[in-house]
C-alpha positions in Angstrom: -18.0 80.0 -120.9 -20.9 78.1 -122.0 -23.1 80.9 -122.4 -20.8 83.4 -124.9 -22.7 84.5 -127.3 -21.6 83.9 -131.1 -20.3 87.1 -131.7 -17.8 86.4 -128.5 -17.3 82.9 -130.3 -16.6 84.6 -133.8 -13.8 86.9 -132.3 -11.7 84.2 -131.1 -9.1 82.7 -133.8 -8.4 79.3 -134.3 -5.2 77.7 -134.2 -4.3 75.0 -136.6 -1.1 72.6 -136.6 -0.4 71.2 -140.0 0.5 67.7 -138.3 2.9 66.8 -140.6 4.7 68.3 -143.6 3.5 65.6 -146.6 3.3 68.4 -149.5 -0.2 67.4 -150.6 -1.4 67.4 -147.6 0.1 70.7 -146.3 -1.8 72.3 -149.6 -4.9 70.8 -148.5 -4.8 71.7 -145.0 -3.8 75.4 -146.6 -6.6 75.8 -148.4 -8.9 74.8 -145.7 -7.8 77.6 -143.7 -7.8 79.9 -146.8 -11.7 79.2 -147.2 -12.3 79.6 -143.4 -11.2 83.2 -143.9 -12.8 83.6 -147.3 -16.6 82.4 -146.8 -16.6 82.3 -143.0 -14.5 85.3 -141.9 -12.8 83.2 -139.3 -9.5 83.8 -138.5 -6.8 81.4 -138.4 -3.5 80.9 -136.8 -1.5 78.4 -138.5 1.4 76.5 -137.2 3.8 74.8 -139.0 7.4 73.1 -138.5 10.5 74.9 -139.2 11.1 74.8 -142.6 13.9 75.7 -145.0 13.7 79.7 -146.3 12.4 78.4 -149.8 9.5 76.8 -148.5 8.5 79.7 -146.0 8.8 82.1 -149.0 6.9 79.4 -151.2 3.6 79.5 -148.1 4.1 83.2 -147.9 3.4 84.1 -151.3 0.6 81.4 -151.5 -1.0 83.1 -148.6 -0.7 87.0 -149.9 -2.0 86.2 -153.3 -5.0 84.5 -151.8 -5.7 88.1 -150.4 -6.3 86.9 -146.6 -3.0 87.5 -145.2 -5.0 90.1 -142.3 -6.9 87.3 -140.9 -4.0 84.1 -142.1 -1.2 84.5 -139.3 1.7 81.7 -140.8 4.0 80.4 -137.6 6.7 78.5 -138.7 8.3 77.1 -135.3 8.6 73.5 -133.9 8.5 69.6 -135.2 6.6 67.4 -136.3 5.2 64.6 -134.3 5.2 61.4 -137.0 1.8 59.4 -137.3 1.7 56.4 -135.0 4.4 57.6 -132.9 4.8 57.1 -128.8 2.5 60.7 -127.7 4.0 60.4 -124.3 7.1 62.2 -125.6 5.3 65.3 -125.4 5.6 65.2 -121.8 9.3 66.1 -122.2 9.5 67.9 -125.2 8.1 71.7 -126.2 9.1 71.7 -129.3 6.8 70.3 -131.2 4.2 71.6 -133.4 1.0 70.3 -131.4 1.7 70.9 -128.5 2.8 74.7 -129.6 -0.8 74.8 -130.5 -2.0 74.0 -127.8 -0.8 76.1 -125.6 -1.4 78.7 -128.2 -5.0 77.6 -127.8 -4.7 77.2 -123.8 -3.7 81.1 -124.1 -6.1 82.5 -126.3 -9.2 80.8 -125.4 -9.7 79.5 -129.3 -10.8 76.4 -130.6 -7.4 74.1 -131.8 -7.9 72.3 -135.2 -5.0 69.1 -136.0 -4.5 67.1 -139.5 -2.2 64.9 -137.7 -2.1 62.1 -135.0 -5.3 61.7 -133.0 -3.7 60.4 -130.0 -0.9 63.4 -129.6 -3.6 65.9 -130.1 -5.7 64.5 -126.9 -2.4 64.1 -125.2 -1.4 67.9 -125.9 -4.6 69.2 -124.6 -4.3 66.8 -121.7 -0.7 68.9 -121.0 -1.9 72.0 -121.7 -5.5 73.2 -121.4 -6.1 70.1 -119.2 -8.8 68.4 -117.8 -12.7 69.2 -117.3 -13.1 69.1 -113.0 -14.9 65.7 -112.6 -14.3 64.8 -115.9 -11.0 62.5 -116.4 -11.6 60.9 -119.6 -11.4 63.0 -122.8 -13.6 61.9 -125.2 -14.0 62.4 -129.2 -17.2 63.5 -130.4 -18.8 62.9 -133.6 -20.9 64.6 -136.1 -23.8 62.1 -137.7 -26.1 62.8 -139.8 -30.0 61.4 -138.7 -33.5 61.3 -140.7 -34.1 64.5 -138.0 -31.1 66.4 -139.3 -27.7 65.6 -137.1 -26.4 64.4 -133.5 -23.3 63.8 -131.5 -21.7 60.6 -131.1 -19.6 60.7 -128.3 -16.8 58.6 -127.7 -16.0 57.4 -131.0 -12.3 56.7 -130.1 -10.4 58.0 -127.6 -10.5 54.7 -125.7 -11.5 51.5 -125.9 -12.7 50.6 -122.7 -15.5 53.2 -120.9 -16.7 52.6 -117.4 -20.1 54.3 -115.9 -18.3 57.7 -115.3 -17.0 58.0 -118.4 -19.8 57.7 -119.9 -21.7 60.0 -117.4 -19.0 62.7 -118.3 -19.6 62.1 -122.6 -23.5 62.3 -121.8 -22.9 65.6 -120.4 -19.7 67.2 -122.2 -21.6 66.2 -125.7 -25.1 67.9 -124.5 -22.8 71.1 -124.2 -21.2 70.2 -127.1 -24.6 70.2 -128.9 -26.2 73.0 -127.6 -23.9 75.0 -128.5 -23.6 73.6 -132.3 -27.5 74.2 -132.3 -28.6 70.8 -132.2 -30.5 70.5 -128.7 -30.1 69.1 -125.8 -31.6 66.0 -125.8 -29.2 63.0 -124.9 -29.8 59.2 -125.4 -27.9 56.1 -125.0 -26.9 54.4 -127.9 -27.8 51.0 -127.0 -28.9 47.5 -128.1 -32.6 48.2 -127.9 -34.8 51.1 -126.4 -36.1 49.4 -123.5 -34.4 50.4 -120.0 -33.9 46.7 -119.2 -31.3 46.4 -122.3 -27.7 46.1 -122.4 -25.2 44.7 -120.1 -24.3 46.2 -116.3 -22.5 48.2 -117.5 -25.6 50.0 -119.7 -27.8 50.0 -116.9 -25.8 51.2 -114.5 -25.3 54.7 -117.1 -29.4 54.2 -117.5 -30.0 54.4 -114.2 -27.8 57.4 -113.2 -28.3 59.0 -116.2 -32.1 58.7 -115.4 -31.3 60.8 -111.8 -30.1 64.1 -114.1 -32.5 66.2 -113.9 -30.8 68.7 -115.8 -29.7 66.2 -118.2 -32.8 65.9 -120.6 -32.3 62.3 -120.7 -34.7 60.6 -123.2 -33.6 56.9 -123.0 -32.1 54.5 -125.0 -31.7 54.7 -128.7 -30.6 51.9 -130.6 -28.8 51.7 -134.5 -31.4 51.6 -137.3 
């Protein structure tokens, strides 16, 4: 999977869940999707909770005049999951609009894009495309911008407390990640200094295994500056 090629990438569709139903919001999040089909030619899948006819009709219209209605597929069907709220009632609920999209995404193979809350968007992959083999811990990765152009961070807050394999797993998911983004291959530690004797146990113990990857392209430690 690793290896498509762009043109594989390109014919896949993305699926979007509005994540809630806050009206300025929803036009931003609308418009997004419009200019994905416009400048990018990407198309777009767009789920959104059921709504009252009005509204559907109001979206509808919004979407044909916009002239991308062939590559803008609107899905009204499901809930909303609120901000903040407990994610574990996913678990026993299908209904709502995330977790539709994720099993949308599951299905299709696409990438699945969410304006609303972090932690039930982790949770509904978790349900539905699951788990990397070996890797337990999703992570969230970053984009930064650096003086060499830009890099992954990766986790920037899916948890709060990492062990070594954790972050093992980031070191390798984000180098993927990268790659494929077009931004190499080289992975560092973000540490307190650059030397290999920095950090806590915890930092050398993800040095030193790190270090054994020989696949890995492992350049160190890297520090904030």
């Amino acid at each position: 999977d690793i290896e498509e090629s762009d043109e594989d990438c390109r014919s896949l569709r993305v699926i979007l869940d509005s994540g809630g139903d806050h009206a300025k919001g929803l036009e931003v999040i609308l418009k997004g999707a419009i200019n994905a089909v416009h400048n990018y030619d990407i198309p777009v899948i767009f789920i959104l909770p059921s709504s009252e006819e009005k509204k559907k009709r109001e979206i509808k219209e919004f979407v044909e005049d916009s002239r991308v209605s062939h590559s803008l597929e609107i899905v009204f069907d499901g809930k909303i999951i609120e901000m903040g709220a407990d994610s574990r009632v996913l678990r026993n609920s299908q209904e709502y609009t995330i977790m539709k999209a994720a099993r949308m995404a599951a299905e299709t193979g696409g990438p699945l894009v969410s304006a609303g809350d972090t932690a039930a968007a982790i949770y509904a992959g978790i349900l539905t495309v699951r788990r990397i083999d070996g890797k337990p811990t999703p992570g969230i990765a970053g984009i930064f911008p650096t003086d060499q152009g830009r890099c992954i961070v990766c986790d920037i807050g899916a948890i709060t407390e990492n062990d070594a394999d954790d972050l093992v797993g980031f070191a390798k998911m984000g180098r993927v990640y990268a790659k494929r983004l077009g931004l190499g291959d080289r992975v560092a530690q973000l540490n307190i200094g650059t030397e290999d004797s920095k950090g806590g146990k915890l930092q050398k113990e993800v040095y030193d295994r790190l270090s054994k990857e020989a696949d890995l392209n492992f350049i160190g430690n890297i520090e904030p500056g």
